[in-house]
N, C-alpha and C positions, 0 to 999 in steps of 0.2 A: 441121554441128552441133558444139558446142563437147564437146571430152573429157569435159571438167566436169560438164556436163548426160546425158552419154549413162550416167557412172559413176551418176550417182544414179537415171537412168530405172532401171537394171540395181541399184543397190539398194533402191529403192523397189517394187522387186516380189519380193524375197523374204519370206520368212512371217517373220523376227524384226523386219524393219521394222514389217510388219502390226501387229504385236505390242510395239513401242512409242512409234510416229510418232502413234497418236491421243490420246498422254497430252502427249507432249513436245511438237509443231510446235504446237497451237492455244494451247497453254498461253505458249510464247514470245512465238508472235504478237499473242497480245490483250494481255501485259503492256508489250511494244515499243511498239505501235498507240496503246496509253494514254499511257505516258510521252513520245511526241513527239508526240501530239494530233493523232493519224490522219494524220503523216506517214511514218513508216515502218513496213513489214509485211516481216519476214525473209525468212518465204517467198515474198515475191514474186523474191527477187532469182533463183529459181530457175525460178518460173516466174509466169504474171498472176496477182494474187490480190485481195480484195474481203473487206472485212468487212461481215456480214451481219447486221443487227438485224430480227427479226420477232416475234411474237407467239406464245405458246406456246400449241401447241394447246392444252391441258386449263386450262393456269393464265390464260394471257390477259398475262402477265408479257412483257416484253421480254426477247429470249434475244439475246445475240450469239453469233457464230462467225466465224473467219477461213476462207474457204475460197480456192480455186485456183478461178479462170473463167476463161473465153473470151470476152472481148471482141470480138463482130463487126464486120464493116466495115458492117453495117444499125445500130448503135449500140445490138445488143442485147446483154447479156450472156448464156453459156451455163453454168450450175452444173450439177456432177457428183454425182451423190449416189453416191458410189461405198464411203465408211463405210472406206478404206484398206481396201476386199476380205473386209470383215465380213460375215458374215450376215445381221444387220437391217439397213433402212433408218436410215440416220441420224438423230435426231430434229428436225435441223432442217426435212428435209424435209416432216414429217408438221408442223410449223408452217406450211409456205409455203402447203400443201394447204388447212389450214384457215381460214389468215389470208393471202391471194397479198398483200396491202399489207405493202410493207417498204420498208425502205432498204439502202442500201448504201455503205459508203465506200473511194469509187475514187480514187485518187490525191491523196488528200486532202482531197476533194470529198465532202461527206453528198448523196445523189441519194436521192429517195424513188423507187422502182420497183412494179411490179405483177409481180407471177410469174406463170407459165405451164406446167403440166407437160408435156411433150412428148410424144405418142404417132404411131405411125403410118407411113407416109413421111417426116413433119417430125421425128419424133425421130432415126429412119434417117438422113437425112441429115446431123443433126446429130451420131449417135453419130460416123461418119466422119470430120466436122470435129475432134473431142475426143480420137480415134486418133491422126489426124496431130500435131493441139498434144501430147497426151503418151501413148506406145501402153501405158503400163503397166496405164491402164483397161482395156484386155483384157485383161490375166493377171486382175484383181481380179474382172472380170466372168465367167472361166472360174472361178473362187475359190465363187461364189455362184449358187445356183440360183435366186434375185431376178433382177427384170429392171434395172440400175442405172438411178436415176430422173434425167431430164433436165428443167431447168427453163430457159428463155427468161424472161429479165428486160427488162422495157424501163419508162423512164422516165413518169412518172406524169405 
C-alpha cells in the first residue's frame, strides 16, 4: 500500500478530521464533478467514489452527494453510510431507504441503479469487503452506537 494512502487512512480517523471532512470533501467534490461535467471527483484519487443522485425522503427533491464505494467484481456497487463516524445516519441514506431508484455517476458514466440495504450474513460479509478497501470504517463504526448502514447498488 502506497504511504500516501496509509497517512490519510491514519488521518481520516482522528476526531478533527470527523469534525471537518463532512463540510470540506463533498462540498469540493460536487463543485469539481460540476465544473468538468462528471469527469472528475477529487476524492476519488484517494479512493473509488460515485456521485449519488436520489430522491429525498420527505421532499421527493433530487439530492446529490459524492460519496466513496466499492465497486465489485459482481458489478455491484457497495455504499458506506458511515456519516465520517457521526452519530446519525446520513441523510442520504434515509432517501435510498425511501426512494432505492437512483442513479449514480461512475466514471463519467450517469447508470440509473436500484439500492439495497444490506442486513444479515450479506451485510457481514460485505462489512469485511469495506474493512479491507478502507479499515478506518471500524474506528467510525467503534465511534457510534448505530449499526453503519450498507447498501448494494446494482444497475436498473
Amino acid at each position: 500500500m502506497k504511504a500516501g494512502v496509509r497517512l490519510v487512512q491514519r488521518a481520516s480517523s482522528t476526531r478533527i478530521f470527523v469534525k471537518i471532512a463532512p463540510y470540506v470533501f463533498p462540498a469540493v467534490d460536487r463543485a469539481v464533478h460540476r465544473i468538468t461535467r462528471g469527469r472528475v471527483l477529487p476524492s476519488a484519487r484517494l479512493l473509488p467514489g460515485t456521485v449519488l443522485t436520489s430522491r429525498g425522503a420527505r421532499t421527493g427533491r433530487p439530492r446529490t452527494v459524492p460519496l466513496a464505494c466499492l465497486h465489485r467484481a459482481t458489478g455491484e456497487w457497495i455504499l458506506v453510510g458511515s456519516n465520517f463516524g457521526r452519530p446519525g445516519h446520513p441523510a442520504w441514506s434515509a432517501n435510498l431507504l425511501r426512494h432505492p431508484e437512483a442513479e449514480i455517476s461512475w466514471r463519467g458514466e450517469t447508470i440509473p441503479v436500484r439500492a439495497r440495504l444490506l442486513d444479515g450474513a450479506e451485510r457481514a460479509e460485505a462489512w469485511c469487503a469495506v474493512l479491507e478497501f478502507w479499515p478506518p470504517y471500524a474506528t467510525y463504526q467503534s465511534r457510534v452506537e448505530r449499526e453503519i448502514r450498507l447498501f448494494s447498488l446494482t444497475r436498473r
